[in-house]
N, C-alpha and C positions, 0 to 999 in steps of 0.2 A: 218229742211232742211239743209243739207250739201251745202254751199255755197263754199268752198274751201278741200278738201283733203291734210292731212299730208305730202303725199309725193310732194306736191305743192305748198309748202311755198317758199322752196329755190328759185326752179325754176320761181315761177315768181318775186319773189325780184330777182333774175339777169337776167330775160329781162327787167325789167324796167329801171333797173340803165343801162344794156349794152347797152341802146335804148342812153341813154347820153352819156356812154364813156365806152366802153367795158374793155379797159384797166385797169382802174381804179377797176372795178370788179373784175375781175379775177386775180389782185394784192391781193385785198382783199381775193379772195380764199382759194389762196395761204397762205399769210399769217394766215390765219383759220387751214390748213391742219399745218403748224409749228407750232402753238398754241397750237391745242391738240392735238400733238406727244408730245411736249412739259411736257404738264399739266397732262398728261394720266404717263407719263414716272416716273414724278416726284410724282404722287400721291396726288395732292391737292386738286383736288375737284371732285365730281364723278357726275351723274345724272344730274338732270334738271340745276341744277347749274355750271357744266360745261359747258353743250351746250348752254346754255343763255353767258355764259362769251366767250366761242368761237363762239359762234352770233354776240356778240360787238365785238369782233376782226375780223369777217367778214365783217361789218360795219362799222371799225373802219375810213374811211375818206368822210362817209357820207358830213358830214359837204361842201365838197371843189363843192359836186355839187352846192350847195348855193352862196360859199364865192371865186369862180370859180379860186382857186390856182390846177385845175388839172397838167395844163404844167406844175406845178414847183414840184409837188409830184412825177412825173415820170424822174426826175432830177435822178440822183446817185448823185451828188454831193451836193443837198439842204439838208441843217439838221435844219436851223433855222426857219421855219413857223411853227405856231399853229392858225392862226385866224379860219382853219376850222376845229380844235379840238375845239378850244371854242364852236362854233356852232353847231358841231357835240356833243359836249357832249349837250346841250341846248335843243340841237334836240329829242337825244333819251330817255335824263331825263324826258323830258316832251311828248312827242308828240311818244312813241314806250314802247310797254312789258318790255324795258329794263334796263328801269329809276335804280335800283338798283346798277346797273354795267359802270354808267354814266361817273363816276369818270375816271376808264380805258382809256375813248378815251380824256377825257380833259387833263392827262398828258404822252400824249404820247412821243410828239417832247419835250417836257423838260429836260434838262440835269440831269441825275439824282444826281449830287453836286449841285443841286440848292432843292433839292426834299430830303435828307433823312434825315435831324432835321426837319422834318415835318411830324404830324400825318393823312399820307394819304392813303384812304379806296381800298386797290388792288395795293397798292402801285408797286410789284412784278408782280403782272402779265401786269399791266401797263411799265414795264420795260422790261420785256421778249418781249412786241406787238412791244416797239421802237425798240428794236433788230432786231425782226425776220421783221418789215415795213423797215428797212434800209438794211437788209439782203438780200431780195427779189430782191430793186431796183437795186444795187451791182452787183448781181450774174446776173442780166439780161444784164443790161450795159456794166459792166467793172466786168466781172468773174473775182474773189479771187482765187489765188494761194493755200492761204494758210489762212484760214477763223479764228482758233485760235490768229494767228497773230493777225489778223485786231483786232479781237475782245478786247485782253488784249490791248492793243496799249489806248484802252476806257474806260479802266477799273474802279471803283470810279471817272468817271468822267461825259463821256455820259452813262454809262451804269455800275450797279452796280457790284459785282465781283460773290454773288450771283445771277444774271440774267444768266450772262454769262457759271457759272459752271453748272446750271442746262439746260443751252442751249445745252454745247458742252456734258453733258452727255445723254442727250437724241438722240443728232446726234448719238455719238459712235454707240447705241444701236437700233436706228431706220431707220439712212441712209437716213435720210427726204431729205439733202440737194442733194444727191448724186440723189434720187428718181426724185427729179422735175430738177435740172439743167445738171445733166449727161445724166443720161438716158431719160429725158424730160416725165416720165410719166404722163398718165390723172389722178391725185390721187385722192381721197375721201375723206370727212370729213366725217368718219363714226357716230360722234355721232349724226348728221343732223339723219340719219336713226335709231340709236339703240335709244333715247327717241323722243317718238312721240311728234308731237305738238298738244293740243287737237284744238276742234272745236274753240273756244274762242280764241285762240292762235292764229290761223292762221286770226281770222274775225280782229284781233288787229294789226298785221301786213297791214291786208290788208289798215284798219286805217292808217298804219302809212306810209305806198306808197302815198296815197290820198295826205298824210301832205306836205310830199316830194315833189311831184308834185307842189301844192299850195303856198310853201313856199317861193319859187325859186322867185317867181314874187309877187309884194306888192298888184299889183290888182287884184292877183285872188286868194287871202289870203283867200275870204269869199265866192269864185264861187261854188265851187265843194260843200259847206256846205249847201250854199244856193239852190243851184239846187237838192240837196237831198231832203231838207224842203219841197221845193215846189213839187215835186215826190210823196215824202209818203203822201201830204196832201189831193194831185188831186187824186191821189189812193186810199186814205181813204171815200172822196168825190163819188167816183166811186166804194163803200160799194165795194169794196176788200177783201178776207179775211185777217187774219194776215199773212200768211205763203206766199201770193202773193205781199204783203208788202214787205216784208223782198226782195225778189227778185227785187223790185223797187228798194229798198233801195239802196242793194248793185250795182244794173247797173249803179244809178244817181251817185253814191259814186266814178265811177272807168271809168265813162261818159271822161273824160278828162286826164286818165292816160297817154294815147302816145303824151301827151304835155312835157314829162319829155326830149322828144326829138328836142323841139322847142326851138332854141335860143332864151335868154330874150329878148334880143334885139327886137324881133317880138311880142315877148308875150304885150309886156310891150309898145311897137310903141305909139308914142303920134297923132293918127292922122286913117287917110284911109291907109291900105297898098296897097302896088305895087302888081301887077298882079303876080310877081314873088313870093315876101314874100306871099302871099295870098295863093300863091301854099304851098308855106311850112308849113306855117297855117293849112292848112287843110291837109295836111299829116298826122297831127294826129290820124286821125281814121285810117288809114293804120296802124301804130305803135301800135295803139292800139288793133288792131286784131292783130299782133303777140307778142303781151307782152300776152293778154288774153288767146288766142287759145289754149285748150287742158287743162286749170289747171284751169279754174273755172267752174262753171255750166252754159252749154250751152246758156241756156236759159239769164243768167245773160251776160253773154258775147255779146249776140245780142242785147239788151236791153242798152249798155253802148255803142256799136262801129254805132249802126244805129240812133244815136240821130241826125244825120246831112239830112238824108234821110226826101222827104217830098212826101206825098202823089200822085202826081202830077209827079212824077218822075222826078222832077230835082232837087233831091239833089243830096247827096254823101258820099263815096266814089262809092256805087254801083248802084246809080240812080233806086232803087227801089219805087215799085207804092204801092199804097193803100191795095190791097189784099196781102200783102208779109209785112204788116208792123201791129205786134201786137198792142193794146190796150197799154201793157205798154211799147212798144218802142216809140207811139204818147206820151204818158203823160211825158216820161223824155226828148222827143226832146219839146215839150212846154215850161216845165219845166226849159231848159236852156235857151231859148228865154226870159222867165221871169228874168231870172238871171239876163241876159244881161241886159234886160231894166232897173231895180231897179241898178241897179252895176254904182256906181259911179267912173271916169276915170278922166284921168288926161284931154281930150280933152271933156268930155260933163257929164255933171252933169245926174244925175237920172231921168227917165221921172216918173210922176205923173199918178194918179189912170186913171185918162180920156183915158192920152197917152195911157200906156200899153193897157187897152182895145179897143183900134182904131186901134193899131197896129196888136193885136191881130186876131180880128177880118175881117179884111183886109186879114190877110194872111191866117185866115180860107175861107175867101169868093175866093182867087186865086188856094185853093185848095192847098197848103202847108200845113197846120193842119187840122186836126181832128177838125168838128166845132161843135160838142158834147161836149168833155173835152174843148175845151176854151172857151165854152157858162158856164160852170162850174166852170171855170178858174175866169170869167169876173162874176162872181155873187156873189163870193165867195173869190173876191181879197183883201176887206182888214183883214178877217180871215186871208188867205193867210200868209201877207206880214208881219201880227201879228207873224204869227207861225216863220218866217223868221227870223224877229230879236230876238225873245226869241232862236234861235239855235245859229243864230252867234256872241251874244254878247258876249258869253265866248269865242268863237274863237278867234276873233279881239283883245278881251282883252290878250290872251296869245299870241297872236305874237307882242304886246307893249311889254308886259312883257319881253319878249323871246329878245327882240331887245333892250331893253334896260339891260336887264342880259347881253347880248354879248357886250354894247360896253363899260360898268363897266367892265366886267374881260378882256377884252384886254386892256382897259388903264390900269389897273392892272401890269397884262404881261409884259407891255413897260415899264414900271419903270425900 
């Protein structure tokens, strides 16, 4: 089953992150299209291994959606943060396809006189990304005269002498800077399109959007994992085949994507929210229908955006009834209600086997769920809850890990 298409990778990694801060995106574009004019010009690496390293340079300030230094990276004048290169490299070493090339976005903002009596892996194209990330903001803010200039002005110092020759030789020759800030053309990353991603590639991405989402916020480190679990089990439950599976899978998996649009502050609320924030809350299936729309499989896309929908028609966002709502769009909106209830908060602990199935139960008899699947739910919950924690104990365990690697290499840094 084709769960995402090649030419659907880019496009929907930049609705999700534009759904947070468009800006930020399309910086990184940018910086992708200087990358490989760059790398292409200079001849250093060709095929899958170029467009993976010009991927990391599309991604390169992942991290700040976490470590929230966006306002200071759209600065021209900021050169000294890296708390969201730490993060960001953390990120994509572990939790994205791109672990190889990790290195790249952890020394970006470092001066490179602090960086070249040290044996480090991309060291160069790590210096070329701090150029062309400082280049970008520059040229938007406060346009360069005379771009040469600025650059030797740095030379062995932020930025090394070969970064900068192979920079301004690839300008000469390709007119990149003249392409986006003169003329302001729409450019391309063409090797986005000349090496395909395969099928695996894009399911791994899509992995790694889920992470992103998840990451942001401490208590829904283990939602999105859990609500998968609990999907593919109720659906396994519900003799499924495999190939109906996989489409659970990935709806539950991407169920919560237009939260990347929700401030933490709401996510994360220690309490009831206000009618207001509640609205914003629940914006997310809005967002999530257009990060979704057009680039995954239909089917997986209704199946992720009508989890809020209850039989009875008053959910949401489209207040759809019973006869308009599949079998596996009831078992992944169950499925997150169970989330919910086992998910322990900072304002109320986890509710117990009884609870969940009174609660359950309850809202099957008001005609909110399907009381088929949560009769299945409730008979079969502490398999369930079994299969639950055998999925997210490695999760849990790597965002310890993940958080305690981030705050060893920033104490590091501040030395």
């Amino acid at each position: 089953m084709k769960v995402i298409e090649h030419k659907h990778v880019i496009p929907i990694i930049r609705n999700t992150l534009n759904a947070l801060d468009a800006r930020l995106v399309d910086h990184g574009y940018r910086v992708a299209f200087l990358m490989e004019q760059t790398l292409c010009h200079a001849g250093l690496f060709k095929g899958k291994e170029l467009r993976d390293i010009v991927m990391t340079c599309f991604l390169h300030d992942i991290g700040a959606y976490k470590t929230e230094e966006i306002e200071q990276l759209i600065q021209f004048e900021t050169w000294d943060i890296y708390q969201h290169s730490v993060y960001g490299y953390l990120f994509l070493k572990n939790l994205s396809p791109l672990g190889p090339y990790a290195d790249i976005i952890l020394y970006h903002h470092i001066y490179y006189r602090k960086l070249r009596d040290h044996d480090i892996p991309y060291l160069l194209v790590s210096q070329l990304l701090s150029l062309c990330d400082r280049l970008d903001v520059y040229q938007l803010e406060k346009p360069l005269q005379n771009v040469e200039a600025f650059l030797r002005q740095f030379e062995e110092d932020y930025f090394s002498k070969e970064a900068i020759d192979l920079f301004l030789s690839a300008d000469a020759q390709c007119h990149m800077l003249d392409q986006l800030y003169v003329q302001h053309q729409e450019v391309k990353v063409a090797v986005f399109d000349e090496i395909p991603f395969t099928e695996s590639e894009g399911k791994a991405y899509l992995h790694m959007l889920s992470y992103a989402i998840d990451f942001r916020s401490e208590y829904m480190v283990a939602h999105t994992i859990t609500t998968t679990s609990v999907s593919t089990t109720l659906a396994a439950l519900c003799d499924y085949h495999p190939t109906e599976i996989e489409k659970v899978y990935y709806g539950a998996l991407l169920h919560d994507i237009g939260k990347v649009a929700i401030p933490v502050t709401i996510l994360d609320f220690p309490g009831r929210l206000s009618p207001q924030d509640m609205a914003v809350m629940q914006s997310h299936v809005t967002y999530s229908m257009k990060i979704l729309h057009g680039v995954v499989d239909e089917e997986i896309e209704h199946i992720a955006v009508r989890h809020h929908e209850k039989l009875n028609g008053k959910g949401y966002p489209l207040g759809l009834k019973e006869e308009a709502l599949t079998t596996s769009e009831r078992i992944v909106a169950i499925a997150d209600i169970i989330s919910a209830l086992i998910g322990k908060r900072s304002y109320k602990e986890a509710y117990d086997l009884e609870k969940i199935k009174e609660i359950l139960q309850e809202m099957a008899e008001g005609q909110y769920l399907d009381d088929r699947i949560v009769q299945i739910a409730c008979d079969n919950l502490p398999h369930i809850l079994q299969t639950v924690k055998r999925d997210c104990t490695p999760v849990i365990a790597m965002y310890q890990e993940i958080r305690c690697d981030y705050e060893h290499r920033i104490a590091q840094l501040d030395r």
